[in-house]
N, C-alpha and C positions, 0 to 999 in steps of 0.2 A: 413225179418225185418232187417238183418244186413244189407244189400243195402241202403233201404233206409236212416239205422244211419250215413252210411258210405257219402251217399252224403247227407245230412247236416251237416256233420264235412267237407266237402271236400267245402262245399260253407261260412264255418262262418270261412277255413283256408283261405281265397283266401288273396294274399297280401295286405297288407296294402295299399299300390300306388293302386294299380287297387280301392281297393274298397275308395279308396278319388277320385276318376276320377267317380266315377260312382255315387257317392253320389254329387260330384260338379255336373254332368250332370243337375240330378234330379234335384237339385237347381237349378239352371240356369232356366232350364223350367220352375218350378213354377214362377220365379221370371220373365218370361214374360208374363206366364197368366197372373200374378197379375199389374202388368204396365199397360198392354192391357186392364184389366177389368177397372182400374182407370181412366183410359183415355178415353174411350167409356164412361164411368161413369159421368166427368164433360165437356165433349161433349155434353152429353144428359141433364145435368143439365142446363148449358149456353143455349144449345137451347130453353128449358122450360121457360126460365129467359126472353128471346129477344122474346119470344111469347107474352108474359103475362105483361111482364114490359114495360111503354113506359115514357119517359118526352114530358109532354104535358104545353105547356108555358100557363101563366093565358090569362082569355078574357080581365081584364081590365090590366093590366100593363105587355108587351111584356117582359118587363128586368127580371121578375118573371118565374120558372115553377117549375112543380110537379111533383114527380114520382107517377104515376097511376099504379095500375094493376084491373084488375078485380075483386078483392073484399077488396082494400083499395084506398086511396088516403093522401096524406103529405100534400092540405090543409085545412085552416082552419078551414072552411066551414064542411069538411067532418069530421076531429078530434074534432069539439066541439058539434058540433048541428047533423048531420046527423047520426052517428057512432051510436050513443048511440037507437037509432030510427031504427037502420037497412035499412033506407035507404042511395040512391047513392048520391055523388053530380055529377055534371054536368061537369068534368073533365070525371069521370067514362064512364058518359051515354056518350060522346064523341069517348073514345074510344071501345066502345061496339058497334058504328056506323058500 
């Protein structure tokens, strides 16, 4: 038993400097899993985003568009009359081609 008391006082004596280098290590490394998970993170989200999202210009007036995805639409058509009914409009059914 006195061994093993001996080395845990021999590792909670270890210098100060060594054990800030060792604890800086440690950080360091978390702190690039966590970048790296972040980063793959809104990689994956942007991808999601550029699948599903599109602007799609109105049929009657070119200078007009809407961002579609697959289960919304920004026009009118779709936010006044169709939403409310559960069905698409025809921006949607467009981009579902």
């Amino acid at each position: 038993m006195k061994t093993t008391m001996k080395t845990r006082s021999m590792v909670a004596r270890m210098p100060p400097k060594a054990q800030f280098k060792q604890r800086n290590k440690k950080l360091k490394e978390l702190a690039k899993k966590i970048a790296s998970k972040a980063a793959s993170k809104a990689a994956r989200k942007a991808a999601r985003k550029a699948r599903t999202e599109k602007k799609i210009h109105s049929f009657t007036n070119p200078k007009k568009s809407y961002i579609v995805t697959t289960n919304s639409c920004t026009c009118n058509d779709y936010y006044f009359r169709r939403k409310s009914r559960g069905e698409t409009c025809k921006h949607m059914r467009e981009l579902l081609k």
